[in-house]
C-alpha positions in Angstrom: -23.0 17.6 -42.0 -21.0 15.2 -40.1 -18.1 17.7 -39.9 -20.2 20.6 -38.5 -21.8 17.5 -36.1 -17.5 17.5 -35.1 -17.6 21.2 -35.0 -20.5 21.6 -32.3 -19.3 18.5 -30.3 -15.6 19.7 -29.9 -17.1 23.3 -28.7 -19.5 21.7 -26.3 -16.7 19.6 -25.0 -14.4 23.0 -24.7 -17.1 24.5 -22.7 -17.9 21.7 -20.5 -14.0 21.9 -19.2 -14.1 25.7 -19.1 -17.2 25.4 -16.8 -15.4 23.0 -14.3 -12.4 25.2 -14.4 -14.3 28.4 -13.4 -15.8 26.1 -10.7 -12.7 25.2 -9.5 -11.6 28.1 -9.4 -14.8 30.1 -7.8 -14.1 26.7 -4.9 -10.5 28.3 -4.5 -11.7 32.0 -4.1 -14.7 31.3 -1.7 -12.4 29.0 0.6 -9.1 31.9 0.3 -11.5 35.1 1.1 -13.2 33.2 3.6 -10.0 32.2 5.3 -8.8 36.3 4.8 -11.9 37.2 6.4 -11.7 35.1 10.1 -8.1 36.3 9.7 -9.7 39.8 9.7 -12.4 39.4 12.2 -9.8 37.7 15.1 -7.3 40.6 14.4 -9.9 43.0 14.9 -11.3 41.1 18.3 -7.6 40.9 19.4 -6.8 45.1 18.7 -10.3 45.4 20.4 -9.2 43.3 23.4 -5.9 45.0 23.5 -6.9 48.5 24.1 -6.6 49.6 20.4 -10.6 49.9 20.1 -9.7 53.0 17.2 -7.5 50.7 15.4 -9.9 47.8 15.8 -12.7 50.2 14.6 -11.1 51.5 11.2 -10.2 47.3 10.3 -13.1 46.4 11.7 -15.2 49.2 8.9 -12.5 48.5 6.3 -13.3 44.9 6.5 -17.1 45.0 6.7 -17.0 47.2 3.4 -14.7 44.8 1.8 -17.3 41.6 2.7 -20.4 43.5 1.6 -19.3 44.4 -1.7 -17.7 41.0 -2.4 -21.1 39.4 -1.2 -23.3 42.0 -3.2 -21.3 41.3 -6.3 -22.0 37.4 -5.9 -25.2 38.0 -5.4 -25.6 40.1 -8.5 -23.8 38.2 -10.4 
């Protein structure tokens, strides 16, 4: 008994540290994509305010896709 009681403990333990790790590394993802996306949205304000409006358009869509899918899937999942 006091063997499984080891068992369970060292598993519990495992997925306690797993847990912070996928936190950490959800923290990391949020902050990059959210970095990549002002990135994004000031190159398309620039192209816009540069007399590319078509260029600034297609980034602009592209971009807009790529942020509602990511924040569908978070809120999904």
């Amino acid at each position: 008994m006091a063997q499984m009681d080891r068992l369970d403990e060292r598993h519990f333990k495992w997925a306690m540290e797993q847990a912070k790790r996928d936190e950490s590394t959800n923290k990391w993802t949020l902050a990059i994509g959210g970095v990549l996306a002002a990135c994004g949205l000031v190159a398309v304000t620039y192209l816009a305010a540069s007399e590319h409006a078509i260029v600034a358009a297609i980034l602009g869509t592209f971009l807009a896709t790529i942020l509602a899918v990511v924040v569908g899937n978070r809120a999904i999942g």
